[in-house]
N, C-alpha and C positions, 0 to 999 in steps of 0.2 A: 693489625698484621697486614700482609702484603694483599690488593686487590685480587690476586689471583684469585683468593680465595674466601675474601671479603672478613676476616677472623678479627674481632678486637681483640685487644689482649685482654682487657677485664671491662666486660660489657658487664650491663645487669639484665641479668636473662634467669626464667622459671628455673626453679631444680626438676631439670628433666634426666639426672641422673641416669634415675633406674632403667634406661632405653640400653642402657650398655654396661651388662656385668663385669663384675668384677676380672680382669683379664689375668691367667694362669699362665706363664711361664719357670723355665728351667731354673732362673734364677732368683724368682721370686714371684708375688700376688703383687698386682697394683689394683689399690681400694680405690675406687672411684669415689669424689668425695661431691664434687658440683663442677658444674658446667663456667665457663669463667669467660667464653670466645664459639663466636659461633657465624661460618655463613656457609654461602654458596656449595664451598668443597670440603670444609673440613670444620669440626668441633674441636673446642683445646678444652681440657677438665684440670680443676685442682683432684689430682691424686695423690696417694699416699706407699710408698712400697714396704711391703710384709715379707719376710722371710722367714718362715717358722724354725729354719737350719740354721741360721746365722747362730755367730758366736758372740755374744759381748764384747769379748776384746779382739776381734778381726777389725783390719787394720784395714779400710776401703776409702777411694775418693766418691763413694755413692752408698753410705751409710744403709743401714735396715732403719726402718719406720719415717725414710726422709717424704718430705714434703716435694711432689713436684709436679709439672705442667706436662701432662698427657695428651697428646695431638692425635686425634684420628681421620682417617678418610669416612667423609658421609655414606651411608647406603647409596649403592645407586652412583657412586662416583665415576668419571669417565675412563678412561685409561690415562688420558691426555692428562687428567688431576692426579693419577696414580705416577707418571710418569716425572711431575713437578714435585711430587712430593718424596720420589725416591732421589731423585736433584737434592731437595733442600737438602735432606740426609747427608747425602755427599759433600756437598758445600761443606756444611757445619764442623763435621771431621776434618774437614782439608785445612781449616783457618781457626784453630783453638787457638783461642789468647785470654788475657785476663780482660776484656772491655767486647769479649763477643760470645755468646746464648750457649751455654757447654750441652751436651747432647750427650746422654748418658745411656740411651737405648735405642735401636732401630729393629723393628721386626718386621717381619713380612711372612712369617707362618703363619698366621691368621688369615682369616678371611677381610678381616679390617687391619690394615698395616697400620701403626702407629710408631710415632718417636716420641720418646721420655726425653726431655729437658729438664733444666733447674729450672724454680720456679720463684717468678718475681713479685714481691711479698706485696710491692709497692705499685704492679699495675706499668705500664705501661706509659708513655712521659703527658701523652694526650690526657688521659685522665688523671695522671698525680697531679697534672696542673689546672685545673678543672679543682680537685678536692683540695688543692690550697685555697682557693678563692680568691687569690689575687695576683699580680702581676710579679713572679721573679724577679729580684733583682740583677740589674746587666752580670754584675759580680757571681751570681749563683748560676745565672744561663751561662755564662763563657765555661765555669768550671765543668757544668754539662758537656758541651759541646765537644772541648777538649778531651773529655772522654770518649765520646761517640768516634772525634778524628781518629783516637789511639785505634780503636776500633776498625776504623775504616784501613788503615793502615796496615795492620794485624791482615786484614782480607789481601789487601791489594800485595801484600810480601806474600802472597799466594798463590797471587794470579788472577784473582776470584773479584769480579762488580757485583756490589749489590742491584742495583737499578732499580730499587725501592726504599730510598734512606726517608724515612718523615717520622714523625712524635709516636704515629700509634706503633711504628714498628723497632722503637728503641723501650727498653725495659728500665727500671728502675727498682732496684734490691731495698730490702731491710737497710742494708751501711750506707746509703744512698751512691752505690755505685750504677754506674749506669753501660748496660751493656746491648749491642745489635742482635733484633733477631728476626726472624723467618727470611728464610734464602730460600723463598720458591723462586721466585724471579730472577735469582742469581744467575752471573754466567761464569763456565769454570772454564779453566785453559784452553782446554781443546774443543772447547764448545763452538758450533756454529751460530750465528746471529740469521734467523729463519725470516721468511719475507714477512709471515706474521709480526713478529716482531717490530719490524718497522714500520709498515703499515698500521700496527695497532698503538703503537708507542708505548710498550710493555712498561707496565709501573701505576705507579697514580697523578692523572695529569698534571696539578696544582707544584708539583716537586721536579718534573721531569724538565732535563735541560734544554736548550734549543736544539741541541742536534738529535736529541731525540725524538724531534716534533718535526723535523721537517726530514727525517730518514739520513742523512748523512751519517750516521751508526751512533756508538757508545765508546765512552772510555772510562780510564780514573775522574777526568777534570769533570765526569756526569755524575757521579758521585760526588764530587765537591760541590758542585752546584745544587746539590738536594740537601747538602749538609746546610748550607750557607740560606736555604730557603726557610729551612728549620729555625738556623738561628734567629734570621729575619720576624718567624713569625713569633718563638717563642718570645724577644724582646719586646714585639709590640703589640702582641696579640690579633696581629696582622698579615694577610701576605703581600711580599715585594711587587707582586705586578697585580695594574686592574686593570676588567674590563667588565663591560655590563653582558656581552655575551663570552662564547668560548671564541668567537672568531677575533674577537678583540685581544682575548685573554694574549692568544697565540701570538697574534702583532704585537701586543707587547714586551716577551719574550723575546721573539726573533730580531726583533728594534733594540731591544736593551732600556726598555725605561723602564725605568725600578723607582720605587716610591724612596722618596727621602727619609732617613731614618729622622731627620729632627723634626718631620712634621710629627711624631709620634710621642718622641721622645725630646724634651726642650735641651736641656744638654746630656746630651751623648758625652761616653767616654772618646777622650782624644785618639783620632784615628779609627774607630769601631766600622764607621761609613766607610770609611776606604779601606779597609778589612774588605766588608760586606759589600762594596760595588767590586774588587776583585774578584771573588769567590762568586757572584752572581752575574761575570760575563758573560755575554752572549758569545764570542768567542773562545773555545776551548784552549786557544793556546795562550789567550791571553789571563787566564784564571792560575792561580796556585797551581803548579804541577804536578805534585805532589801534595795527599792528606797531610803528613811530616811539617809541609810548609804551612800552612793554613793554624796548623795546631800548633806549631813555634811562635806564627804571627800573634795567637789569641793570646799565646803563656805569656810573651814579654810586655804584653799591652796588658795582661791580668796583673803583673808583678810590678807591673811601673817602668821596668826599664826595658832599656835597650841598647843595640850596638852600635857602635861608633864605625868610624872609620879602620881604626886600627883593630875589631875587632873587640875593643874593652864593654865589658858592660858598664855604663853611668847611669845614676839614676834619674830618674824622672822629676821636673819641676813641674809646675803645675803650667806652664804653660810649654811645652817639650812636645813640638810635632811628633808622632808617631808615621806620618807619610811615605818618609823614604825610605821605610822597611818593603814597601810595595811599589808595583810600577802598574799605572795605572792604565786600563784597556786603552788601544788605542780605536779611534774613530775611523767607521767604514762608510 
């Protein structure tokens, strides 16, 4: 989950359940079942919801005896955590789609505020790939990814930046669908962007784009650039920029040298690199403009084809540039 609060989605951590009873509201009991995420601000628990009143055949989009992901503030939480975590709330309401974390309860009559979410059977993307044991295929990461764009998409026809897109904080279901989650960090329409924020480069450095590191603000194209970091590493099990410190890291970020995808990968798919040096410009205006775009880029280069001139789809030969679908950063 998002550094704010330092949360994986499914760590392996003690059952320290019993610290937090079972929680009693108007609509139901949630069974605390185990602890699944845990840091700094907040604990997430696999819960369970009870409703002794429920009918069998009531007809709900949040079932009695469902499975789900209980998020609480730690004891001892600041306001400043209470105040990011009544945001993500916010957020999560504002941007329902099918490829983003459905949020199915917010309370704050407690003394510990928590939100009920669905719960992702499959963990987290960091760790489902992790307990595959091996490398993705490019074919199964693009299909990811293009879920996460629809996702990001779904946000941004909101209003709404994430400013925290990376593996641990996209989810992966039972159907293997994969959908975004925790919007503490998120910003919503009418939000201001606080000097904190700049000065601290709100997010997780490894993902954050260059205009977030050197304060020039946030936009969509900062989101495409974490998407596109992701993609980067989920392909190669690497990230796009090095350096041996952070001051390195940063120059090479704000320079644009980004590792080659074929020192990684010996044949890449046609056009993948120049996908992924677009989407991981250092300048915002010269990246995807849109998630929309980035996710049409990935579909036609996953289906084999592409557009012509006249707008027809042809399909793909095996030696078929994919290039001119992109235009590529220019040089500062």
């Amino acid at each position: 989950m998002s550094n704010s609060n330092d949360v994986g989605a499914h760590s392996n951590l003690p059952d320290s359940s019993k610290s937090l009873e079972n929680i009693h509201i108007a609509g139901g009991t949630y069974e605390i079942l185990a602890p699944i995420g845990r840091g700094r601000g907040a604990t997430i628990y696999r819960a369970k919801k009870h409703n002794p009143l429920a009918q069998e055949n009531q007809l709900s989009a949040f079932p009695n005896e469902s499975i789900v992901a209980l998020k609480t503030l730690n004891p001892g939480a600041s306001q400043d955590a209470l105040r990011r975590f009544r945001h993500e709330a916010i957020a999560m309401l504002s941007c329902q789609g099918k490829n983003i974390t459905r949020i199915f309860d917010y309370i704050t009559s407690t003394e510990q505020p928590f939100l009920v979410m669905e719960y992702a059977e499959l963990g987290d993307l960091a760790n489902y790939k992790l307990r595959r044991r091996a490398t993705l295929s490019s074919t199964e990461v693009i299909q990811m990814i293009i879920q996460v764009l629809s996702g990001v998409e779904e946000m941004h026809n909101a209003g709404i930046l994430h400013r925290d897109i990376k593996p641990e904080n996209i989810l992966v279901f039972s159907d293997r669908s994969i959908k975004i989650g925790d919007f503490g960090t998120s910003l919503l329409p009418r939000d201001d962007i606080s000097f904190d924020d700049l000065t601290s480069g709100i997010g997780t450095f490894d993902y954050l784009a260059p205009e977030c590191l050197n304060g020039t603000g946030v936009c969509e194209a900062s989101d495409v650039f974490s998407v596109g970091v992701t993609l980067f590493q989920l392909l190669t099990g690497s990230l796009p920029f090095k350096g041996e410190t952070v001051i390195e890291l940063i120059d090479a970020k704000l320079s644009g040298q980004i590792a080659a995808l074929e020192d990684f990968i010996s044949e890449p798919m046609e056009g993948l690199s120049d996908i992924l040096r677009k989407a991981l410009s250092r300048d915002p205006s010269n990246r995807f403009h849109r998630a929309a775009d980035f996710r049409k880029a990935l579909a036609q280069l996953s289906s084999g084809k592409s557009e012509d001139k006249e707008g027809q789809q042809v399909p793909a030969s095996g030696t078929r540039d994919m290039r001119h679908l992109i235009t590529r950063p220019t040089a500062h």
